[in-house]
C-alpha positions as CSV (number, residue, x, y, z in Angstrom):
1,X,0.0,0.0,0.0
2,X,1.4,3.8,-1.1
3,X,1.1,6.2,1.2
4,X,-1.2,8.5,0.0
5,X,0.4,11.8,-1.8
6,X,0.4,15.1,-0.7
7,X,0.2,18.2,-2.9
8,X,1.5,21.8,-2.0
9,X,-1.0,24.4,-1.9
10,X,0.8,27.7,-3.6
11,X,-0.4,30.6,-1.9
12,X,-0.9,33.2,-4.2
13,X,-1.4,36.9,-2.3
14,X,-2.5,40.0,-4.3
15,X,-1.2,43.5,-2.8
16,X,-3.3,46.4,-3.6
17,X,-1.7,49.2,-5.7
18,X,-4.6,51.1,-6.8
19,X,-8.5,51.0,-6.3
20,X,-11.1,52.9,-9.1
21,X,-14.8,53.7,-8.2
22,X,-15.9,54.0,-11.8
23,X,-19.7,54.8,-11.0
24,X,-21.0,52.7,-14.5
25,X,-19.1,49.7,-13.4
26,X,-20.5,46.9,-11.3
27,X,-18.0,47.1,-8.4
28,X,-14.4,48.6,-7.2
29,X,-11.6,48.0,-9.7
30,X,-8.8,47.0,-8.0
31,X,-4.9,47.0,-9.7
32,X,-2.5,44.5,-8.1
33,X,0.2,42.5,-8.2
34,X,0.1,38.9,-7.7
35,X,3.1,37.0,-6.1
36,X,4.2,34.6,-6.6
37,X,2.6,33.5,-10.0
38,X,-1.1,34.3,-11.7
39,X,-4.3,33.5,-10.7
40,X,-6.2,31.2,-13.1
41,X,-9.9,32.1,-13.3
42,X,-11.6,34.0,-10.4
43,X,-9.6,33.8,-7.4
44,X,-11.3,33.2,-3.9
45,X,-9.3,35.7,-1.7
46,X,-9.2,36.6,1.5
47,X,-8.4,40.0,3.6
48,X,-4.6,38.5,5.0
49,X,-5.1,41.1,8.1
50,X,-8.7,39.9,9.1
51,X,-9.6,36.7,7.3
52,X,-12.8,38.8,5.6
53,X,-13.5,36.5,2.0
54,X,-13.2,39.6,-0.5
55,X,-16.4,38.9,-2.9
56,X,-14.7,39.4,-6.7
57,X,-17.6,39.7,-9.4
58,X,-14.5,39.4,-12.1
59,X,-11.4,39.9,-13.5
60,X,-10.7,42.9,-16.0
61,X,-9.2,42.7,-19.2
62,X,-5.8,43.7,-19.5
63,X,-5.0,47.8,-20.3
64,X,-1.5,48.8,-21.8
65,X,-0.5,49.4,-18.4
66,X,-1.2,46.4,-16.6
67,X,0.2,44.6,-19.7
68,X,3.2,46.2,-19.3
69,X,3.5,45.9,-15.4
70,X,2.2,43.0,-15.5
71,X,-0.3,43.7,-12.4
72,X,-4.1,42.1,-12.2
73,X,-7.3,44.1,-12.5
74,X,-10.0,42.6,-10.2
75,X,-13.8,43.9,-9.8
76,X,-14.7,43.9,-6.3
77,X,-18.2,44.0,-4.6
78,X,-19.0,47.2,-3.3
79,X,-20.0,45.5,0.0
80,X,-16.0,45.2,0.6
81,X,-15.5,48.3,0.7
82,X,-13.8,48.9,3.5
83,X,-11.3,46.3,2.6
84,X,-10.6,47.4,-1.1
85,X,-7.8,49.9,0.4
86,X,-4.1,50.6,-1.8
87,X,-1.8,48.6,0.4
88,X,-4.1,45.7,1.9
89,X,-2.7,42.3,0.7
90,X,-5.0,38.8,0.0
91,X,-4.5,35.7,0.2
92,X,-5.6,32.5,-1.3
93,X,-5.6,30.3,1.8
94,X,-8.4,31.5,4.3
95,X,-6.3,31.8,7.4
96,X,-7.9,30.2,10.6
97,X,-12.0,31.8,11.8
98,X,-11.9,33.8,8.3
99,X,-15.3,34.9,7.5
């Protein structure tokens, strides 16, 4: 009998550079960088700082910019806010009691 195998989770964080209110839009657009690596499809995140699950509606097409920088664009629900700040970081693992 094999023991069974064990896979690594890659944690994936996104830091917040820059956060758009564009009233026609559906939510907050915010610009990050990912580290380390890209996020394939929509991302469940999580606040890293309070374990809040950030609710993303999308991700954005690519601009000049982000092609060139080679940050994300990610449409957040306007419910979170308070949490769509430049400089708050997310996670993909949902540390321990997040919401």
């Amino acid at each position: 009998m094999h023991a069974p195998e064990l896979f690594a989770v890659t944690v994936i964080r996104f830091h917040v550079n820059e956060v758009f209110d564009i009233a026609a839009r559906g939510g907050l657009a915010a610009v990050g960088a990912t580290q380390p690596g890209e996020f394939v499809g929509i991302p469940r995140l999580y606040d890293e700082t309070t374990g809040h699950h950030i609710r993303i509606l999308g991700v954005d097409h690519p601009t000049p910019r982000t092609r060139r920088t080679g940050e994300t664009i990610l449409m957040i629900d306007r419910a979170d806010a308070d949490y769509v700040k430049v400089g708050r970081r997310w996670t993909t693992v949902a540390p321990p009691g997040a919401s």
